[in-house]
Every structure is written in structure tokens, then in C-alpha cells.
N, C-alpha and C positions, 0 to 999 in steps of 0.2 A: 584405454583405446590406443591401437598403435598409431604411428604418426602419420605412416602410409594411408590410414583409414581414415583420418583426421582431414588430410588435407584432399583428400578426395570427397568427404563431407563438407569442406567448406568449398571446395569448386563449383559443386552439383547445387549450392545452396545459394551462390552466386549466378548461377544458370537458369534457379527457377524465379530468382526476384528479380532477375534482369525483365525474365518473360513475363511476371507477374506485374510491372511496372507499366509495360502495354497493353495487359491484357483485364486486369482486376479493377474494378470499382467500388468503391466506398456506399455503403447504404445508410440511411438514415433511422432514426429510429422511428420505433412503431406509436412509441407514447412517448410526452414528456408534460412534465411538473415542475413549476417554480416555486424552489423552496427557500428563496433569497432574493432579496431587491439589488445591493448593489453588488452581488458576491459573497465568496466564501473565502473564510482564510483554511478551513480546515474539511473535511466529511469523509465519512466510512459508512459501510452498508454491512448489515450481518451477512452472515456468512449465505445465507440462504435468499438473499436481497430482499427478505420481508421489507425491512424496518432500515432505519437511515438515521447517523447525527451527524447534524452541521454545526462549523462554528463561524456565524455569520456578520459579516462585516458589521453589521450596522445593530443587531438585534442578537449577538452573543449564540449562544447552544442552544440548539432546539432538535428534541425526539421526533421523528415522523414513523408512520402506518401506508408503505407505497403501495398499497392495493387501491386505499382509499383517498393518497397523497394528502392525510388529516395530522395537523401538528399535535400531539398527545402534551406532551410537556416541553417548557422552558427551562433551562439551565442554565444558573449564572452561580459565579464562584461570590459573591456579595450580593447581595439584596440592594434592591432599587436603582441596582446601575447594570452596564451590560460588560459583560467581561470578552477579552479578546481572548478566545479560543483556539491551540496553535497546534495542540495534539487530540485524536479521541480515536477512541474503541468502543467496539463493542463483542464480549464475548461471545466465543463459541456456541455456550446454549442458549445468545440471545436472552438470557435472563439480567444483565448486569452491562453498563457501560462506564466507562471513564472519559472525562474529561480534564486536561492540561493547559494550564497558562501558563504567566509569570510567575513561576515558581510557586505555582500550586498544583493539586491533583487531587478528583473529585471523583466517589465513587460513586456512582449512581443503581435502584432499581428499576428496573425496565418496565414492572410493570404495576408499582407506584407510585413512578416520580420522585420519589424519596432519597436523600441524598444518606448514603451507608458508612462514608467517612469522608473526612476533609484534611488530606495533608499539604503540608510543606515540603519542598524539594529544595536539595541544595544548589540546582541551578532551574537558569529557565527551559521549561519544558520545550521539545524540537519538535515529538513523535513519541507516541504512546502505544503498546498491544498489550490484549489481557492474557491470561490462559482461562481455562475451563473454569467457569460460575464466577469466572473475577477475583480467583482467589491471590493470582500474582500479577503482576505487572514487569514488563521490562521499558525501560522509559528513556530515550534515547536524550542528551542534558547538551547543553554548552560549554558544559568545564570540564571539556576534554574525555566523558564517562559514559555508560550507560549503567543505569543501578535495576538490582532485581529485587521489586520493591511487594514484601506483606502488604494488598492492598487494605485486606481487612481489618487486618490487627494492626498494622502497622511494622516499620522495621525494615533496614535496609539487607536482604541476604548474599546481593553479593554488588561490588561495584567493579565492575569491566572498564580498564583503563584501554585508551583507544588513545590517547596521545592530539586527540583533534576533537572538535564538536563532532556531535551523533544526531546527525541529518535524518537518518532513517532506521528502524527496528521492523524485527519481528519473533516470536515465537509459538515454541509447536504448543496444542492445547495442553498438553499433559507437563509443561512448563521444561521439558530434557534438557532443549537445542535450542541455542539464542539466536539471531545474526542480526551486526551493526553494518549499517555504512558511514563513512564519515569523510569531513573534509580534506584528508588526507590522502585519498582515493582507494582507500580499504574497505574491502568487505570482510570481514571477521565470522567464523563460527564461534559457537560459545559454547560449552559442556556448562548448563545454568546451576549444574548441582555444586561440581566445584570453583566457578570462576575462572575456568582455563579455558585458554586459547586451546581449539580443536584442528582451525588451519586458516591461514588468510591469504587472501586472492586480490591483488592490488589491480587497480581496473586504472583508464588514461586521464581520469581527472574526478572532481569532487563526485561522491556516490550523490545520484538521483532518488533510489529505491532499491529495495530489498523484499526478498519475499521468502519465504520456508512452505516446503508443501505439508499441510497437515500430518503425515505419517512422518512427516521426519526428513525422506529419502532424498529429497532436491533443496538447492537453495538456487537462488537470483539474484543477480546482484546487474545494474546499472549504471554506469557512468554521464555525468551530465553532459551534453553534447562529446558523448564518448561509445564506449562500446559496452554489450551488454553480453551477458554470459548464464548457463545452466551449471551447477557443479552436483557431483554425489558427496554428498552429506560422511558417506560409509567411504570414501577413499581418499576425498579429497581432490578427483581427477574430474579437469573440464570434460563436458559434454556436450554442450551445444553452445553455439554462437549464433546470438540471434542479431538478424542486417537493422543495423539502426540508422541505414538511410544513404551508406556511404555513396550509392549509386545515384544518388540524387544531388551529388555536388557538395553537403552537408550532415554530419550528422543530426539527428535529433535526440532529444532526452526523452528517454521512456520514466514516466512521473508516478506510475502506479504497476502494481500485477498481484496479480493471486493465481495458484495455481487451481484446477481442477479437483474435484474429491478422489477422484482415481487416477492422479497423477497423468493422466494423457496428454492434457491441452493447459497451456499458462495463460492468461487474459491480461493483453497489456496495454496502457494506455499512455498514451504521449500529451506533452505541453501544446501541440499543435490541433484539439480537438481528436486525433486520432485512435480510436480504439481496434484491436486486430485478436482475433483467436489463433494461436500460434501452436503450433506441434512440437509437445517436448521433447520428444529422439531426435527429431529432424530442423528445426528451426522454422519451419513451412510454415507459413499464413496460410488460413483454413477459410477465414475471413474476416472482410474488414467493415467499420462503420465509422462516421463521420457525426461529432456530438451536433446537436442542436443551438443554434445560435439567432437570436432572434434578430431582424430586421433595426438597421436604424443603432444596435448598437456593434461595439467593439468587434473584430473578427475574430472567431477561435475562444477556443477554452481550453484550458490544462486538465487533462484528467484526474482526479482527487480520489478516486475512489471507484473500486469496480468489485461487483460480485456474479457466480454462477448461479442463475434461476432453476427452475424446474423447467422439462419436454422445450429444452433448444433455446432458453429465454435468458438473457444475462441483461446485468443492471451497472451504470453509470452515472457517474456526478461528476457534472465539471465545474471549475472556480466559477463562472457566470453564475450559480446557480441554480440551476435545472437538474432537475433528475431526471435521466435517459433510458429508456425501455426499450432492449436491441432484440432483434428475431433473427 
């Protein structure tokens, strides 16, 4: 994009959050479910928002069914205690999840509760993604790395030196394209075949979140009370700069996103209870909702985890808690 066009796309994107600021309201959701008493340290939602793991404060990892909001299975890396839960996944076909602790990582079936392998990591786990039927892992670590780990066989295939802890991961189903964030304030591409840097995008302080669009073609990357950005995967060149609040006197930290299946729209959710459907070309808020929080306690929740529903329905988990049914 030339620069001419750049900065005439971040004027007009500055014009319409000004007017959006007086003019857009936050909605609440439609449904909500408690799938935690005092919190979460961790949660993901399959791709399709069926299905949800938490890893919960007080009661470790647990599989849920959100149509029925019924807990199917407990997950704990030991027996008869509860384990702190700090990374999880669940793959693409929804057939397979993981879960990460202190220096473990556990491969779960999804739909026996059955544990498929149980390794050892050479650090503690930050942030965990599968690829397709959980055959790999990228697993973002604290000593300075993210490794691309055989889930089922076992075996490290590649370790990506990032120079800082790996706050955040993700990759594409078919295992390509990696992306790290880390405390360094880099977002990294990965070529996961060879372990090369593909290109990196240093954002204004430690990364929040990252995200890869299923096909490949976008990456996201977030700075914590910083700024947040769209890149092409295929050039390397920014695209969108999405407002992370500067008009409000502060930034905020965008804590989760996933992109849409047809690359149109990114779903992002903030430490502030804030979820927003955002327009990938354009940076535009399409619309916004506000998590659920119950009376009597704490205000706000940090968004943990969001996914795309079916016919206009997306799905949310904030640290409180709750799982959140937006329309």
C-alpha cells in the first residue's frame, strides 16, 4: 500500500471512531453460562464455538458441550489433585485438545476423555495451538523459545528462538505458518517447515495476542496497552491498524482475536470485558458487546477466548468465568 493511501486510511479510520465513540453502544449477550466459580486462568472455544476448555482456578481443566453448557470431562495432569492450567487448545476438527502447565503438555480425546500422550516441556508452558487432528503443536515456552512439538509421537521439530518469553502463539491448521508474540514486543512469522523467520513486526510494548487467519493470508499481532496491527502474511506489508482506544485518553490491551473463516471480519476482545467485530480492509467496528458480569462481584472480565458461530452468533469466555452467547 502506498503511503499516500495509508495515511488517508488511518484519517478516515480516526473519523469514524471518533463518531463511533458518540454514537455506538455495546450489547449484551443473549445467553450466558458459568463455567467457573472463582475464575479462569486459561479457555479456548473450538473453532466452531460448539465446545469450550477451561483451565480453572480452583478445579483445574474441564471439557464443556455449550449448547447444553454440560461439563463432559475433567482434565488434570496428575491424579487426585488439580492442576494449574496455563495453556489449551483445541483442534481444528474439534476431535483432539491440549492442555499445558508447568512444564507439561497433555494430549487429550475429545470425544473419550482419554489422555493420547503426556509430555515434558523444557519450559513452562505460556500458550499452546494444535494443527489439524492435534498432530502438531506450536507451544509458546519461557526460555526465550517456541518449539513445534510431535504431539503424538513425540519430538521436538523445530525450536524458534525469539530471544524473550512467548506470551502468545498461533498456527495455520495444515501446520505452514507459525506466529509468536513475545516480551520483547515482536511479533514473528514462522515458515514451521524450516524454522525461519519469514518477517517480524516489533509492535510499542510486550505482545498481548496473536492470531493467523486459517488460509494463511493475515496475521495480528497486539501490543499490551499498545497498538495493534493486520499484516499480509504473502508481503510482509501492514494493512490495517486497528484503534485500540487512543481517543479515549488510554490505550487498552486487545487479550484475544480470531479471524473469520472468509477472512472478512477479526473478533477481538479486550481485558476490559470488551468484545467488537472489526472489519479486516478497514479497521471499522461492525459491532460491539459488553461480557457479562455478575452483581456483587469484581467489575469486568478479560476476554480469554472467542470464536465464530453459525447465522450471525459468536461465542466468548471471559476470566470471571462465564461463557457469553453474543447476536
Amino acid at each position: 500500500m502506498k503511503r499516500t493511501v495509508k495515511k488517508a486510511l488511518k484519517l478516515s479510520l480516526i473519523v469514524f471512531c471518533s463518531a463511533a465513540l458518540l454514537s455506538c453502544s455495546a450489547e449484551a449477550p443473549v445467553r450466558t453460562a458459568k463455567y467457573a466459580v472463582q475464575g479462569l486462568y486459561s479457555a479456548v472455544l473450538s473453532d466452531d464455538g460448539s465446545s469450550a476448555l477451561v483451565g480453572s482456578i480452583q478445579h483445574g481443566g474441564s471439557y464443556w458441550v455449550n449448547a447444553v453448557n454440560e461439563r463432559r470431562f475433567n482434565w488434570n495432569h496428575a491424579q487426585g489433585e488439580y492442576s494449574s492450567i496455563i495453556g489449551v487448545d483445541i483442534d481444528p476438527s474439534g476431535q483432539y485438545a491440549a492442555t499445558g502447565g508447568s512444564r507439561t503438555l497433555v494430549l487429550w480425546n475429545t470425544t473419550t476423555g482419554k489422555s493420547e500422550g503426556f509430555w515434558t516441556t523444557p519450559g513452562d508452558v505460556q500458550s499452546v495451538k494444535l494443527t489439524q487432528n492435534g498432530d502438531y503443536a506450536i507451544i509458546g515456552l519461557n526460555d526465550q523459545t517456541a518449539r513445534f512439538f510431535d504431539v503424538k509421537r513425540g519430538g521436538i521439530k523445530q525450536t524458534l528462538r525469539t530471544g524473550s518469553t512467548v506470551r502468545a502463539v498461533d498456527i495455520t491448521p495444515d501446520g505452514a505458518l507459525g506466529i509468536t508474540g513475545d516480551d520483547s514486543s515482536n511479533v514473528i512469522l514462522w515458515d514451521m517447515q524450516s524454522g525461519e523467520k519469514k518477517y517480524e513486526w516489533p509492535l510499542s510494548n510486550r505482545i498481548g495476542s496473536v492470531a493467523l487467519s486459517a488460509d494463511g493470508k493475515y496475521a495480528f499481532g497486539a501490543a499490551k496497552l499498545g497498538n495493534a496491527k493486520i499484516w499480509s502474511t504473502r508481503t510482509g506489508q501492514e494493512l490495517t491498524v486497528l484503534d485500540t482506544g487512543a481517543l479515549k485518553y488510554r490505550n487498552i490491551t486487545i487479550s484475544q482475536a480470531v479471524f473469520s473463516h472468509d477472512d472478512r471480519s477479526i473478533l477481538i476482545g479486550e481485558v476490559n470485558s470488551n468484545v467488537s467485530l472489526v472489519q479486516v480492509s478497514t479497521g471499522i467496528i461492525q459491532k460491539e458487546w459488553t461480557l457479562y458480569t455478575p452483581k456483587g462481584r469484581p467489575s469486568g472480565a478479560s476476554v480469554i477466548a472467542l470464536a465464530f458461530g453459525a447465522d450471525s452468533r459468536y461465542y466468548a469466555i471471559g476470566s470471571n468465568g462465564y461463557l457469553n452467547v453474543l447476536e
